[in-house]
C-alpha positions in Angstrom: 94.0 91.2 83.5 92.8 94.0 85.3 89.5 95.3 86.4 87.9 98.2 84.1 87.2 100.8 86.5 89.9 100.5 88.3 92.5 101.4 85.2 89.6 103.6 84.1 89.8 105.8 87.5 93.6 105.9 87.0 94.0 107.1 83.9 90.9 109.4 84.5 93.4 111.2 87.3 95.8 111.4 85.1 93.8 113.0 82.9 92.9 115.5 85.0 96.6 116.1 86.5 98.6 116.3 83.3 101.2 118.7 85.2 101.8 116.0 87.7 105.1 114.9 89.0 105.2 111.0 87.8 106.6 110.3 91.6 103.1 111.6 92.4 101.6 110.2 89.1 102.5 106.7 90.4 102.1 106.5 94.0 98.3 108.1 93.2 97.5 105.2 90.5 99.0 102.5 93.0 96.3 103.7 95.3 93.5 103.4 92.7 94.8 100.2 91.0 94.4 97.5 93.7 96.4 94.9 91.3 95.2 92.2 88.9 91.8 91.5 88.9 91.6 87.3 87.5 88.4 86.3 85.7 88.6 83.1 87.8 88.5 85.7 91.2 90.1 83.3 93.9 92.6 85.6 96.4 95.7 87.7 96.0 97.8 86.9 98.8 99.9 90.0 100.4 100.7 93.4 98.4 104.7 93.0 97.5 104.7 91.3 94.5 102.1 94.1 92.9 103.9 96.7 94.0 107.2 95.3 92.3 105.3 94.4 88.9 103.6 98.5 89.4 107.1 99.6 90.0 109.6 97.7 88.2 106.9 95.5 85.3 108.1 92.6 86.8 106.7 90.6 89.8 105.4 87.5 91.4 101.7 88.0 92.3 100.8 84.5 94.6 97.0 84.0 94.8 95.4 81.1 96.6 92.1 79.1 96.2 88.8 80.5 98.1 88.1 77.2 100.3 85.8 77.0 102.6 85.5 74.4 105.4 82.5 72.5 105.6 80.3 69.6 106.3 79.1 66.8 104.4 75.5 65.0 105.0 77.2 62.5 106.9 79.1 65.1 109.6 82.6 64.5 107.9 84.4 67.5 107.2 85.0 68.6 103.5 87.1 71.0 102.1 85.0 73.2 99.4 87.1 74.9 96.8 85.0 77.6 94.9 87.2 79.7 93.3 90.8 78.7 91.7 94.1 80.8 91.1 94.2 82.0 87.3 94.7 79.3 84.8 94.8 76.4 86.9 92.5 73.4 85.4 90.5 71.9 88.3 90.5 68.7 86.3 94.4 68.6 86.7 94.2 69.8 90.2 92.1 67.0 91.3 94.4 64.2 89.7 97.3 66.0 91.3 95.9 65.3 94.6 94.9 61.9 94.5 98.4 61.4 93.0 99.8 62.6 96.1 97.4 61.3 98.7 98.5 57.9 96.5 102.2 58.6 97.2 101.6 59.3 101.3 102.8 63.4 100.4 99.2 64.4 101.4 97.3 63.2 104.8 94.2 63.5 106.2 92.2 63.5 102.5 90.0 60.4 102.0 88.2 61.3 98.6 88.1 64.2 96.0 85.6 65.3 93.4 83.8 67.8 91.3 80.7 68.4 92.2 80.9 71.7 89.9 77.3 72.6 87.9 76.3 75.5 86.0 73.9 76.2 88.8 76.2 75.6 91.6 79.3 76.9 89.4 82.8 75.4 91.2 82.4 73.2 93.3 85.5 71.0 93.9 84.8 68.8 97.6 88.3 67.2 99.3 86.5 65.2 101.7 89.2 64.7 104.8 89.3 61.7 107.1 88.0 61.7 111.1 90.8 62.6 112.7 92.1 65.0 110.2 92.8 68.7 111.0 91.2 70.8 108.4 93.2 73.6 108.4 96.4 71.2 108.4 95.2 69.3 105.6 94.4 73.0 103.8 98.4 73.9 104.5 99.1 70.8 103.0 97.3 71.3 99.7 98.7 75.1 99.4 102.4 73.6 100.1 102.1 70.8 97.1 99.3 72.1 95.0 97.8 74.9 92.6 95.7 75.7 95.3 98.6 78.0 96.3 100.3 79.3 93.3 102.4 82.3 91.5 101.2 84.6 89.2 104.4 85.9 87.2 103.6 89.7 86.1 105.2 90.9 83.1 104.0 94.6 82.3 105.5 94.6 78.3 104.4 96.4 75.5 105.1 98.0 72.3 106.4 101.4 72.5 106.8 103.4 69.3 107.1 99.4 67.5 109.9 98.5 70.6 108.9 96.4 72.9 109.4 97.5 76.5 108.8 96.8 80.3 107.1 99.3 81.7 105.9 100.4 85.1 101.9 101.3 86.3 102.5 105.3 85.6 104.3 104.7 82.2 101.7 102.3 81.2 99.1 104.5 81.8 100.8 107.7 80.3 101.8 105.8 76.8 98.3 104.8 76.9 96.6 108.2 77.2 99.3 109.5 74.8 98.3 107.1 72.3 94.4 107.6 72.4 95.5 111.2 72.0 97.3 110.2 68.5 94.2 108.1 67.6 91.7 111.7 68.4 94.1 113.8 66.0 94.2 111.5 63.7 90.5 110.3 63.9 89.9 114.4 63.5 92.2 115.1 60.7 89.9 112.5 58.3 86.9 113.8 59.8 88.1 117.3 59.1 89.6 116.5 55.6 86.0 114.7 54.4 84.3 117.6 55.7 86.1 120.3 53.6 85.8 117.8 50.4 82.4 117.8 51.0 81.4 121.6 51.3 84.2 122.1 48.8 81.6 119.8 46.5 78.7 122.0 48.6 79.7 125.0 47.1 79.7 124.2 43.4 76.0 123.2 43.9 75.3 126.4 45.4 77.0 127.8 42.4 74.9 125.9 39.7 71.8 126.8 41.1 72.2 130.3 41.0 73.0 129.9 37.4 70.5 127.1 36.7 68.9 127.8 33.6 72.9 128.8 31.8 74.0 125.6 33.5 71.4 123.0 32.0 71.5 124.8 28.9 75.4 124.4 28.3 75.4 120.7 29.5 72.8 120.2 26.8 74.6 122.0 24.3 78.3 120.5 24.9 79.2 117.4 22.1 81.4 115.6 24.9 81.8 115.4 28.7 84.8 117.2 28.3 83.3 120.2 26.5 80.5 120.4 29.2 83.3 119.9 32.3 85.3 123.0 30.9 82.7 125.1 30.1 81.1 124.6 33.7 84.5 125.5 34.9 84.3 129.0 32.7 80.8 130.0 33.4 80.6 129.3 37.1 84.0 129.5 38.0 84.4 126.4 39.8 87.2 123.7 40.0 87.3 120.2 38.1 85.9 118.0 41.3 83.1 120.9 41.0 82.6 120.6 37.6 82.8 116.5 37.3 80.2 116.4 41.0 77.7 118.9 39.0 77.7 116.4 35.9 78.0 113.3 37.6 73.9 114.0 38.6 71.0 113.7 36.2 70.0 116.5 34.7 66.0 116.2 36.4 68.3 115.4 39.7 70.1 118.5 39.4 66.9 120.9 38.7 65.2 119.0 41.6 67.7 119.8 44.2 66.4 121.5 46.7 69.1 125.2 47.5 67.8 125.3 51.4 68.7 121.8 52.1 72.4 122.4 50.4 72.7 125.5 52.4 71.7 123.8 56.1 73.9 121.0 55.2 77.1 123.5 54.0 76.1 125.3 57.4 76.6 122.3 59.4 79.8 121.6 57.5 81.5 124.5 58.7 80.2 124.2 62.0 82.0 120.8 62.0 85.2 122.0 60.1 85.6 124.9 62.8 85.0 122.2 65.9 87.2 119.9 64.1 90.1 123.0 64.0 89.1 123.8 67.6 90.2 120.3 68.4 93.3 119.7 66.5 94.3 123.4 67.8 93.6 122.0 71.7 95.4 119.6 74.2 92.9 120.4 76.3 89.8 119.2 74.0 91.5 116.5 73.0 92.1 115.2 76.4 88.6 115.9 77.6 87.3 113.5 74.6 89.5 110.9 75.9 87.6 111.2 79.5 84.4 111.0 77.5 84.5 108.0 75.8 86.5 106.5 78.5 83.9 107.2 81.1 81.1 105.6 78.0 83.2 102.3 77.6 83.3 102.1 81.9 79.6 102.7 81.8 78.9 100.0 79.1 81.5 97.0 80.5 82.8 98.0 83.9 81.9 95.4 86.8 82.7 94.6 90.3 86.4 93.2 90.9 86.1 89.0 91.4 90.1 88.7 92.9 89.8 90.2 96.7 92.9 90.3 98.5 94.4 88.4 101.6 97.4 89.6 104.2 100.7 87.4 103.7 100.8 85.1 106.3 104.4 83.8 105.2 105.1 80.4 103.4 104.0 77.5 105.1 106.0 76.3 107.7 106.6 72.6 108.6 104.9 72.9 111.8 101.5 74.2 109.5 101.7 70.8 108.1 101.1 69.1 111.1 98.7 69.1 113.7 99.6 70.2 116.9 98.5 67.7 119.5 99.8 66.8 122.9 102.1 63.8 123.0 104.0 62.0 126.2 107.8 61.2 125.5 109.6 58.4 127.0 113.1 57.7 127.0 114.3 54.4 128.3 117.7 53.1 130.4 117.9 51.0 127.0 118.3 53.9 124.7 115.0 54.2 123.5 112.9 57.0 122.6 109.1 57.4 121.9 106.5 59.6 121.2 103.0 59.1 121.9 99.5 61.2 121.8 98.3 61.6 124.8 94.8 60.6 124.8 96.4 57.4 123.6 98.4 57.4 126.8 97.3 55.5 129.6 98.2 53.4 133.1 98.7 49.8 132.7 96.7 47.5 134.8 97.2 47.0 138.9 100.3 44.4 139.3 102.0 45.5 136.3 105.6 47.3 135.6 105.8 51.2 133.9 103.0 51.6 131.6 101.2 50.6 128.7 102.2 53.0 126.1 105.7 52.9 127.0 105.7 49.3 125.1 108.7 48.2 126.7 111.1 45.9 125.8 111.8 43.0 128.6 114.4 44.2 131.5 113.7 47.9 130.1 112.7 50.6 132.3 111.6 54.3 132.0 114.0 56.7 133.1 112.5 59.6 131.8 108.8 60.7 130.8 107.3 64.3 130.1 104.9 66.0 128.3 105.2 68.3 125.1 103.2 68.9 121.3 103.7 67.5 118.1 105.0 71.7 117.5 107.2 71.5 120.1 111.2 71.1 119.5 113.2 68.7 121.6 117.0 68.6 121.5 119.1 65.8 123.0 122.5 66.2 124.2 124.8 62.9 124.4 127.5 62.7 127.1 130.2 63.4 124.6 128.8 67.1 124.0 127.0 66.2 120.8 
């Protein structure tokens, strides 16, 4: 799906440029096409995959939830999802996380629910625990949920009863070209029931001139048949004439009015030549597709819902953790250990090394330093490794 005015404002330029190169053609409707525009809004993260599915008709368009951080009556923090990548069930996506906060995939979350209302609209709350990071948690739920997902683009349709992948310009362009075919063909019926009709015009005209001959030879002729030819003979008029004249009531046909025929016989024509004008003009008929284009915008356009974000790359392993500062220890034993720093502290007077060391008996600290939970560490044996 895409938003209205948007496509509208393309293929209005390309209405008004129909000698443009399509090189031009599709690097001007890129810039007026933003992408897809999802009636569920959320975000579109990062411009490639648009660009391939506007270049090539294929691409991978990944959107992410709008979530915003907040907090609760109670001071926790909550995660607030308000809007949701197309097609993803909120209903799902709230069993799929408790599924994984189950299995000890997701940290940091210590309830989920919908607090969604038709005055509220969405609502989904992740309600994260005290010590939980909140934008941790939030890299967490993009990594191993539909909060994060991809949006395959597949830009097919029917060309000439084939179908076909087809890029932004071409989709446009076989669009236009086929509203085109619909105007010609809308105008030739318009144009062909116009001509039958002052065709039919013109026999009336002819009966009323000849009024008095005309009544009198329907009233005089034994069958249909008679009457039918001999209004053929006397007023020189063709068979659909002749069966239109005495398909009316004889009290119809004195009561017809000649300036009314004549106004609506001049209309006629006036049609019949704009209808010509038309078929007879590119131009015209282009200019009729800009017309009832820009009527249809008017009537249904709206605002675009799906806003875009910069690509910030996939989610990294150190996004999934929080950074905090840690104290390493190694041991003459052999052993290693990591511990938060705040958690760190001096044993009491009299003792040996220190508390969060937790050492084993004879064991002493040989080494001690400080570094993050982001921070990479590499340990080299004696024998090289």
């Amino acid at each position: 799906p895409h938003n209205l005015r948007e496509v509208a404002e393309a293929a209005q330029w390309v209405l008004a440029h129909p000698d443009a190169e399509r090189v031009e053609r599709q690097e001007a409707l890129m810039e007026i096409v933003k992408g897809p525009d999802f009636p569920t809004g959320a975000l579109i993260v990062g411009r490639r995959g648009i660009e391939d599915a506007y270049r090539t008709g294929r691409g991978s368009i990944t959107m992410r939830a709008v979530v915003e951080v907040d907090e609760d009556a109670r001071g926790r923090q909550i995660l607030v999802v308000t809007e949701l990548p197309y097609q993803v069930n909120p209903d799902n996506l709230l069993l799929r996380i408790a599924e994984l906060v189950g299995d000890g995939k997701l940290t940091g979350i210590a309830d989920v629910r919908d607090d969604s209302s038709s005055r509220t609209g969405m609502r989904l709350i992740i309600e994260l625990k005290r010590d939980a990071v909140a934008q941790v948690v939030l890299n967490q739920l993009y990594k191993h949920t539909q909060l994060q997902d991809n949006f395959g683009a597949n830009m097919l349709a029917l060309v000439d009863g084939v179908p076909r992948t087809l890029t932004l310009e071409q989709f446009i362009r076989h669009w236009i070209s086929h509203q085109i075919e619909v105007i010609q063909r809308r105008t030739r019926y318009r144009l062909r029931k116009a001509e039958e009709r002052a065709h039919i015009l013109r026999g009336y005209l002819k009966a009323l001139d000849a009024l008095d001959e005309v009544i009198a030879l329907i009233r005089a002729s034994a069958t249909v048949e008679d009457a039918r030819a001999g209004l053929m003979d006397l007023l020189e008029i063709d068979e659909l004439q002749a069966t239109a004249i005495l398909d009316m009531q004889l009290r119809r046909l004195a009561a017809l009015e000649r300036q009314k025929i004549i106004d609506e016989y001049d209309e006629l024509m006036a049609r019949i030549a704009d209808y010509n004008d038309i078929l007879g003009s590119e131009s015209r008929q282009r200019s009729i597709v800009s017309e009832e284009l820009a009527e249809i915008t008017e009537k249904f356009g709206d605002e675009r819902r799906t806003q875009f974000a910069p690509w910030d790359g996939d989610v990294t392993d150190e996004e999934l953790i929080a950074e905090d500062d840690v104290v390493v220890t190694i041991t003459s034993g052999g052993y290693a250990k990591r511990t938060k720093l705040d958690l760190y502290r001096s044993q009491r007077r009299g003792g040996k090394g220190v508390r969060g060391a937790s050492l084993r008996q004879d064991d002493v600290v040989e080494h001690m330093f400080v570094s993050t939970t982001h921070h990479w560490i590499l340990f080299f044996t004696n024998k090289g490794r």
